[in-house]
N, C-alpha and C positions, 0 to 999 in steps of 0.2 A: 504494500500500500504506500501510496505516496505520502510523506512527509505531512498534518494536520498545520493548522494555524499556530503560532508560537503565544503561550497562555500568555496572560493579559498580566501584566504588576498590579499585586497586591496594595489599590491607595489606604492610606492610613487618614483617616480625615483628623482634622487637630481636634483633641479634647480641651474640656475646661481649662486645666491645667496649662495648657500650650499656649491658648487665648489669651489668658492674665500675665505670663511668661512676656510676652511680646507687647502687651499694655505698659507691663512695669518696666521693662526696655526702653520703650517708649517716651516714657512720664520722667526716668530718671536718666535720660541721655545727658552728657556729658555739658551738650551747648546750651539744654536748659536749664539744670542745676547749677552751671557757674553763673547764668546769665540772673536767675533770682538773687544768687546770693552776692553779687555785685551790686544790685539795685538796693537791695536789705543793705548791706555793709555803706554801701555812700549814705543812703538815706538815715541809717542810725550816727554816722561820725559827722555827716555834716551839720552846722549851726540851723541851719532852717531848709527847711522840705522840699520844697523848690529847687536848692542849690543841690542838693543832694541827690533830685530826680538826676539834671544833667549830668552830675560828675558819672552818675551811676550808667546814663544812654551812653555816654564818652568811650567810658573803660570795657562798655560791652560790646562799641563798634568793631573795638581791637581784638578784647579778648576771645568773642567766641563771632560775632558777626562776619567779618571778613575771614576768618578760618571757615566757619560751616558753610559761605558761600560759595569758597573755594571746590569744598568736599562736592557740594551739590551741582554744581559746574563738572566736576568731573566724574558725575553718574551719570548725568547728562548725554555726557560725552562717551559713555561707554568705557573710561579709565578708570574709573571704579567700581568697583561690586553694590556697595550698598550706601549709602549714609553714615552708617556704624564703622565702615572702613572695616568690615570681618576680617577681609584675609590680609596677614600678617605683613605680607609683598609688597601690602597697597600703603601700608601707615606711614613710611618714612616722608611722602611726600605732602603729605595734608599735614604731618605733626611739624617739619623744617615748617611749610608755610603759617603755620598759627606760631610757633615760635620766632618768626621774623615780626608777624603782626603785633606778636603782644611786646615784644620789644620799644618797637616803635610805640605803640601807646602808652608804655610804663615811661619813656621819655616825651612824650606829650606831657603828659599828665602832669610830671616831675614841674616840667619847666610852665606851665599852669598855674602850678600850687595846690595841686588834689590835697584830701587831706591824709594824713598817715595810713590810717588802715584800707587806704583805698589803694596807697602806693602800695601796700604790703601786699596786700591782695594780688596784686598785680606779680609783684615779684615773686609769689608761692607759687602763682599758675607756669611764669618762666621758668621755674625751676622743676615745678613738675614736669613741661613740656622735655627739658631735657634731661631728663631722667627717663622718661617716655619712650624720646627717640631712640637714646644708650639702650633698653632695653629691649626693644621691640625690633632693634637691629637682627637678635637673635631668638627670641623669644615673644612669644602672645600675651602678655603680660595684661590684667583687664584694666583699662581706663574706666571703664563705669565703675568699677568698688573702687578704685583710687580717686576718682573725685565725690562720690558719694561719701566715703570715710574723709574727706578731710574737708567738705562743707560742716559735717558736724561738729569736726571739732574748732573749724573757724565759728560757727556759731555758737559753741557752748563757750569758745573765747569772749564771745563779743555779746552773749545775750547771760551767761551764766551755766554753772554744769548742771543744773536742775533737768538741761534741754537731752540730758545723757540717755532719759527714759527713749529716745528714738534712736537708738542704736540697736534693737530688732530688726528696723527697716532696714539697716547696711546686710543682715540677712537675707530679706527678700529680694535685693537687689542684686546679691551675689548665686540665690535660687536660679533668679531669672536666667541669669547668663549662663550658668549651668545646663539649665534647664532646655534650653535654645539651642545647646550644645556649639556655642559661641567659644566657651573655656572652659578650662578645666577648674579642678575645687583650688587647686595650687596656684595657678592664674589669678583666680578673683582674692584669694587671702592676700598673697603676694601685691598684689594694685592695692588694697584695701589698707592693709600695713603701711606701706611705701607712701599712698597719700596722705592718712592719717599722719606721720611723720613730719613730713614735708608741713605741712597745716603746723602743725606745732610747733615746731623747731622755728622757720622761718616765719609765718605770720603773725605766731604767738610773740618774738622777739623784736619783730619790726614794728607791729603797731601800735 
């Protein structure tokens, strides 16, 4: 008999679990959670609310605005896979350009007169970026638990450690990425550590 039809692949449709996986993905991407916690950090150091909206639109032109356009521009373009920059090949060239941008706006800013913890701010994320690019050189290292863990501990800085009860969330956020099978459990500790760190050391000491 000749040869029948070749059986069909088995589709898996995504469960609940994979749905909320890709929400909290999502919710807690890199460009959004700096981008809040830039607008909170000027808004709380500056004298009045107003001055503190702009410092806050300024630093997030640099910090995550012109890198995430970048990223987007080049999915566009078919130069990169996703938004998220998954595959490991694609990151050196989105993390070089966001560490060129945030340069240049942490020297805006300087010569401005932003105020301390905004400059700080600024220089946590430069410094993350190159810790980023070092690692990612060789390794998939996850940026969402590294800036996830170290907004928190820039805010339990800047609001008080009462704010520590939300460090379960740095779990569901390290789930997700798991979960997506984005990274491994060693990946997301490894980011989550490394940001947390970073947060402390540098903008706990600058601001």
């Amino acid at each position: 008999m000749g040869g029948g039809a070749e059986p069909r692949p088995v589709v898996t449709r995504p469960g609940p679990g994979l749905r909320i996986a890709r929400l909290v993905t999502e919710v807690t991407a890199p460009a959004v959670l700096v981008s809040l916690l830039i607008i909170t950090v000027s808004w709380r150091s500056a004298s009045r609310p107003g001055q503190g909206l702009v410092w806050g639109l300024l630093a997030t032109l640099f910090v995550t605005g012109i890198p995430f356009a970048y990223i987007v521009g080049g999915v566009r373009r078919g130069r990169l896979t996703d938004h998220h920059v998954g595959r490991r090949e694609q990151r050196r060239g989105p993390l070089l350009v966001g560490l060129g941008s945030v340069a240049a706006g942490l020297a805006l800013l300087a010569v401005l007169g932003a105020p301390r913890p905004v400059l700080a701010l600024a220089v946590s994320g430069l410094v993350g970026l190159v810790v980023a690019v070092s690692v990612s050189h060789w390794w998939k290292m996850s940026i969402h638990s590294a800036v996830a863990a170290g907004t928190l501990v820039i805010l339990m800085l800047t609001f008080g450690t009462r704010l520590v009860v939300a460090a379960p969330l740095l779990a569901v956020v390290g789930w997700s990425r798991v979960r997506l099978k984005d990274h491994t459990l060693a990946q997301v500790l490894t980011g989550g550590a490394l940001g947390a760190l970073i947060a402390a050391v540098i903008f706990g000491s600058l601001r």
